[in-house]
C-alpha positions, -999 to +999 in steps of 0.1 A: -067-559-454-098-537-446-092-497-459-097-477-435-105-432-441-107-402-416-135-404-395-137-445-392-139-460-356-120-486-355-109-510-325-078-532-318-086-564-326-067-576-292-093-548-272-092-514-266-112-486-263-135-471-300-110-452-315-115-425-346-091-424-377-077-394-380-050-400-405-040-434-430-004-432-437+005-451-469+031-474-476+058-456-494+090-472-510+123-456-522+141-475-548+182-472-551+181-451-518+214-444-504+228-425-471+233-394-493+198-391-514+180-401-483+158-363-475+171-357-439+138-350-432+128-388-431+163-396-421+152-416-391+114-405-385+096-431-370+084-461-393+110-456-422+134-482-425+167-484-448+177-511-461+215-508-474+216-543-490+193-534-510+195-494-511+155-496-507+141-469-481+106-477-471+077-469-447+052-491-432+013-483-441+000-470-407-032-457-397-033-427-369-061-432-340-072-406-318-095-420-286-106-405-250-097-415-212-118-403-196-119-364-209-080-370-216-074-375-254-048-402-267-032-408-297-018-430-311-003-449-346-013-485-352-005-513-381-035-520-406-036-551-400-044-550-361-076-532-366-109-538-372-137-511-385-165-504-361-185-481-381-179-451-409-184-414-414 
C-alpha cells in the first residue's frame, strides 16, 4: 500500500478528478472495548466499527482529499487502497 502525506495529489484509481491530501487518518484499534469504555466521542463517528464478539473497537486507515469543480471545492474521505499518487509536496 503506497503512503500517502499532506500535500500529495492523488487520483482514484477508477478516475476522478487530481485531488490534494489534506489529512491521512490512521488505522486505530481498541482492544477489550465494551459499550461502557467506548469515549462517546467515537461512539458512532463515521469509520469506527465495534465489534462485540470480540470487544475490539477499530477505525479503518482513511486518507482525506480535497479537489475543485469548477471554483466549487469538494471533499471528500477515501480508502488507501483506491488511490494512486500523482505527484508530492
Amino acid at each position: 500500500m503506497e503512503k500517502f502525506k499532506a500535500g500529495d495529489i492523488v487520483l482514484l484509481k477508477s478516475g476522478s478528478p487530481a485531488m490534494t491530501v489534506k489529512n491521512v487518518v490512521k488505522e486505530l484499534i481498541i482492544p477489550e472495548a465494551t459499550e461502557e469504555t467506548i469515549p462517546k466521542e467515537i461512539k458512532g463517528a463515521p469509520n469506527w466499527e465495534f465489534n462485540r464478539q470480540k470487544k475490539v473497537m477499530s477505525r479503518k486507515s482513511s486518507v482525506d482529499c480535497q479537489w475543485f469543480v469548477g471554483n466549487a471545492p469538494k471533499n471528500g474521505s477515501f480508502p488507501p487502497e483506491s488511490l494512486i499518487k500523482v505527484s508530492q509536496e
